[in-house]
C-alpha positions as CSV (number, residue, x, y, z in Angstrom):
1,X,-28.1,-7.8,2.9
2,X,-30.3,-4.9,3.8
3,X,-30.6,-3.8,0.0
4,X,-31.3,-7.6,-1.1
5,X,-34.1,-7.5,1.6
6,X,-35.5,-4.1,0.1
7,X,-35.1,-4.9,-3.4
8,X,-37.2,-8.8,-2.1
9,X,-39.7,-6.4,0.0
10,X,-40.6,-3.6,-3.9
11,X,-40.5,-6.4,-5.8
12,X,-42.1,-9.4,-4.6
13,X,-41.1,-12.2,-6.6
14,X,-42.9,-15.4,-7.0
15,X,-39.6,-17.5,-6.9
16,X,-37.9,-15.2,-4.2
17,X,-35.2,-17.9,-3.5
18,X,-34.4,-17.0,-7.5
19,X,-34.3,-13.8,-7.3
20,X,-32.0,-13.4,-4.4
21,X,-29.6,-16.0,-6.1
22,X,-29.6,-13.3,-9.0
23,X,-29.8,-10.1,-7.3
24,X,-26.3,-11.7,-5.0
25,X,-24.9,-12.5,-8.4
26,X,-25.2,-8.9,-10.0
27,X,-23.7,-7.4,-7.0
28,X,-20.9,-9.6,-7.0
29,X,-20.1,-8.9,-11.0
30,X,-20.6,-5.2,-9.3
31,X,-18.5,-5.2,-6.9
32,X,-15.6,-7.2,-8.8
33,X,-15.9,-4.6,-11.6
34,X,-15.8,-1.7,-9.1
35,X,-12.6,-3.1,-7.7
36,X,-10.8,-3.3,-11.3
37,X,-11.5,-0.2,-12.1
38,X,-10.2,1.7,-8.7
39,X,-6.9,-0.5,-8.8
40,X,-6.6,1.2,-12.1
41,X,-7.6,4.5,-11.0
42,X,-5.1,4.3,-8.5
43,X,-2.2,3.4,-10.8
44,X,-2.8,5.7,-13.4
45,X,-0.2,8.2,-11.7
46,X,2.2,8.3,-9.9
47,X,3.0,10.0,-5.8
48,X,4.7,12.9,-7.4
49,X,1.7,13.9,-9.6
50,X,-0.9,16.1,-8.4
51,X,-3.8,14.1,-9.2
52,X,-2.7,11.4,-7.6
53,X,-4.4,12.5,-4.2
54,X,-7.7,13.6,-6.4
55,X,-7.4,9.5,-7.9
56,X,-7.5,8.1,-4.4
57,X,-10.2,10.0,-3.7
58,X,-12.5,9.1,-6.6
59,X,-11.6,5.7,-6.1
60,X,-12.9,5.1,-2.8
61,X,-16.3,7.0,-4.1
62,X,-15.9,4.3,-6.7
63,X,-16.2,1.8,-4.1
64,X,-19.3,3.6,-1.8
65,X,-22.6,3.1,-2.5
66,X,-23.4,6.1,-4.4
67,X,-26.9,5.6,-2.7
68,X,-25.8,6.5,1.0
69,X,-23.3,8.6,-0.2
70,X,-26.4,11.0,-1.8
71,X,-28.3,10.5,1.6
72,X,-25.7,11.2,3.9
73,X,-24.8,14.5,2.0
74,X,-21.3,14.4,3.0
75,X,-18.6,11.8,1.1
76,X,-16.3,12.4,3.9
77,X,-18.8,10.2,5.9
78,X,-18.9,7.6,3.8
79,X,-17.2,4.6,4.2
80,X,-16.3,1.4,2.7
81,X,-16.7,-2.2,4.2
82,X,-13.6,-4.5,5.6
83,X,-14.3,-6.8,3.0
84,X,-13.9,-4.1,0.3
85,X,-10.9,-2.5,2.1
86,X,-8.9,-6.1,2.5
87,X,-9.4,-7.0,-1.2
88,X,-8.4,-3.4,-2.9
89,X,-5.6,-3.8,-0.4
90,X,-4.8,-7.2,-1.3
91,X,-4.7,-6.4,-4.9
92,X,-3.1,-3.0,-4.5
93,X,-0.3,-5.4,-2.6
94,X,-0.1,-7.9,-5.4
95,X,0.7,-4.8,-8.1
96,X,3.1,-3.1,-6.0
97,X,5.2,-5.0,-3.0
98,X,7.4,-8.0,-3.3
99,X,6.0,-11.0,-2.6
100,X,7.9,-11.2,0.9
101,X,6.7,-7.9,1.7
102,X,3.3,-8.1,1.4
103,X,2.2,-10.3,4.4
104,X,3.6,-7.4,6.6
105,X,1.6,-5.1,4.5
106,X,-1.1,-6.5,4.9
107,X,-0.9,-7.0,8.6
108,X,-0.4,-4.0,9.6
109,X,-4.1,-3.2,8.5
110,X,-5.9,-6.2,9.3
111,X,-10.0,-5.8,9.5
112,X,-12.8,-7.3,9.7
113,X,-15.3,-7.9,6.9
114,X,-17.9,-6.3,8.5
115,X,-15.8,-2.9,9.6
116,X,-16.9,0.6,8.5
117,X,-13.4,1.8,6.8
118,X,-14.0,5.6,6.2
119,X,-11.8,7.8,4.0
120,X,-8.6,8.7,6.0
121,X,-7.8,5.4,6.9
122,X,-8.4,3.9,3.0
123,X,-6.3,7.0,2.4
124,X,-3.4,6.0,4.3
125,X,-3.2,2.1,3.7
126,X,-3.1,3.2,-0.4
127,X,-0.2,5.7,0.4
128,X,1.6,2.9,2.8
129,X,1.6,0.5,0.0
130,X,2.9,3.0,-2.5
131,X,5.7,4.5,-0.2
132,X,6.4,1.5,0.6
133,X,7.5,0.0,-2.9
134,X,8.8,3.3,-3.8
135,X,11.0,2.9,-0.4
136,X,12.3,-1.0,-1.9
137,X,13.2,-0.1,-4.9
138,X,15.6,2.3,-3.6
139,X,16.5,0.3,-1.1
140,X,17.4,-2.5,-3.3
141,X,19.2,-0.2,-5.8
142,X,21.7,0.7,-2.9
143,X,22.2,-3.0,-1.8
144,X,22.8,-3.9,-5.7
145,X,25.6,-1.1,-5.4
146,X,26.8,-2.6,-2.7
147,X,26.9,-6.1,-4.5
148,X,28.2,-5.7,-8.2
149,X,29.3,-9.2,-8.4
150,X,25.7,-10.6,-7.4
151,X,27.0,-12.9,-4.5
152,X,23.5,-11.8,-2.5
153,X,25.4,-10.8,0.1
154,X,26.9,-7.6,1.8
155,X,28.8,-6.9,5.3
156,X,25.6,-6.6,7.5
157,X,27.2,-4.1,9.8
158,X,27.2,-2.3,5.9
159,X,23.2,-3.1,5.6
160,X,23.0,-2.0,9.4
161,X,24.2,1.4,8.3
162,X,22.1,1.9,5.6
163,X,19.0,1.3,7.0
164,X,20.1,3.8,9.6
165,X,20.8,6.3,6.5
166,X,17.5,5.2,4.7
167,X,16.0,6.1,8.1
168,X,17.0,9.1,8.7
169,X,16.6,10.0,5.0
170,X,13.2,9.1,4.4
171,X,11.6,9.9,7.8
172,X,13.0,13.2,8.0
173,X,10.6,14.7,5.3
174,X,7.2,16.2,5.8
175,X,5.8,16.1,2.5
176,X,5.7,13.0,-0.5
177,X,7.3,14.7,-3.2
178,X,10.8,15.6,-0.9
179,X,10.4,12.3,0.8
180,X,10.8,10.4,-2.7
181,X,13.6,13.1,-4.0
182,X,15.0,11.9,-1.1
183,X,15.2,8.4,-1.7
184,X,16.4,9.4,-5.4
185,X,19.5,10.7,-3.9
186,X,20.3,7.8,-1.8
187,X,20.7,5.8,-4.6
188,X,23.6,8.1,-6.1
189,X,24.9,9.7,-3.2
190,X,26.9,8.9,0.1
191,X,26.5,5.2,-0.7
192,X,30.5,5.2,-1.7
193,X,31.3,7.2,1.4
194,X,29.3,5.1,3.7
195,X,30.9,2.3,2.5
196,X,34.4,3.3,3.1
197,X,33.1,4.1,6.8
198,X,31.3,1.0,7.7
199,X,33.6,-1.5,5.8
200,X,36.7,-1.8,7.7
201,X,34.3,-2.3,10.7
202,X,33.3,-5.9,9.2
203,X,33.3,-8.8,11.4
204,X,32.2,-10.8,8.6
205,X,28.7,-11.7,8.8
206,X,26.4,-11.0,5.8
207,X,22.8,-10.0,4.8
208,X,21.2,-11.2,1.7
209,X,19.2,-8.9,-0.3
210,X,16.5,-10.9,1.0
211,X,16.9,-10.4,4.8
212,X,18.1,-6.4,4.2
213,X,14.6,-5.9,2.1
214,X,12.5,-7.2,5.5
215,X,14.7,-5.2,7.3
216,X,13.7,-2.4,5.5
217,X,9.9,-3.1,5.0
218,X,9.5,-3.5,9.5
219,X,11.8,-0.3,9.4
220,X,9.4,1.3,7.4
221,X,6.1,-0.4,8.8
222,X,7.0,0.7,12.6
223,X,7.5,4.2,11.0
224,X,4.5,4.3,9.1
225,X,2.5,7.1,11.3
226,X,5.4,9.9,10.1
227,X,3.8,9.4,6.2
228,X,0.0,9.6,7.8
């Protein structure tokens, strides 16, 4: 609003009604284009690539006004709006999380339009979204393991143990690259021996893949300040 009143104050239209409808209609074709292009930023590589962390960046400098950014001096201090920050998280959400999983997602970072949402907390929600689908896809590799018939179902005291193990593995690390090896692994290795151990201690009641995947995304979630 401020810039529509500055560009209304240099300009001084004769139809100003007009030219505010038009000046609101570029910056929304702007700021829609803007978004497109640091989604794709963003998903032109991967966590375990180096310039992954150097594409965050220049996507939320995508996003500032390059205007403030130049007359604050310091990109670190620039921010992005809550309106900007729930729609590139929305669509980030859309391209990588389930469709049962995103609600939580988005939940756990909640704003309001007219929020200042400044670099290290953009940079976090883009790595909790990505962690988080790299962390469900393992997760439902090792359930799938678990169920080669396709019954959607598995011993839940089974499910109870894995999430323990996916706990314990993913958690554990300090750093993204050994975080994801780790994950790797679990879909290869101890699932067979963690089976034999938790199996014979069945009482019966089952998880679908469903129910173990929410598990797994409010296991994650509540854990979320160990990938900050």
């Amino acid at each position: 609003m401020r810039g529509a009143l500055k560009s209304l104050v240099a300009n001084q239209p004769t139809d100003a009604i007009g030219f505010l409808s038009e000046y609101f209609q570029h910056f929304y074709e702007d700021k829609h284009d803007k978004l497109e292009m640091a989604i794709s930023l963003i998903q032109s590589s991967n966590l375990c690539q180096s310039v992954f962390e150097r594409n965050i960046f220049s996507a939320f400098e995508m996003l500032t006004d390059s205007a403030e950014r130049q007359s604050q001096g310091n990109t670190k201090m620039s921010a992005i709006t809550g309106s900007q920050f729930s729609d590139l998280l929305c669509s980030l959400a859309s391209v990588y999380l389930p469709r049962e999983q995103r609600d939580a997602y988005l939940r756990k970072y909640n704003c309001h339009d007219f929020e200042a949402i400044i670099f290290p907390m953009y940079r976090s929600a883009v790595y909790c979204c990505v962690f988080l689908a790299a962390f469900l896809q393992c997760a439902t590799e090792v359930y799938q393991k678990l169920d080669p018939e396709k019954s959607n179902k598995v011993e839940k005291v089974v499910c109870d143990g894995l999430i323990t193990y996916l706990k314990d593995s993913f958690f554990s690390q300090n750093d993204s690259v050994s975080l994801l090896q780790s994950g790797s692994r679990l879909s290869t290795f101890k699932v067979l021996s963690l089976l034999k151990t938790l199996r014979p201690l069945s009482t019966n009641h089952f998880m679908t893949l469903k129910e173990f995947l929410s598990a797994c995304t409010h296991l994650f979630l509540s854990n979320i300040t160990s990938l900050t």
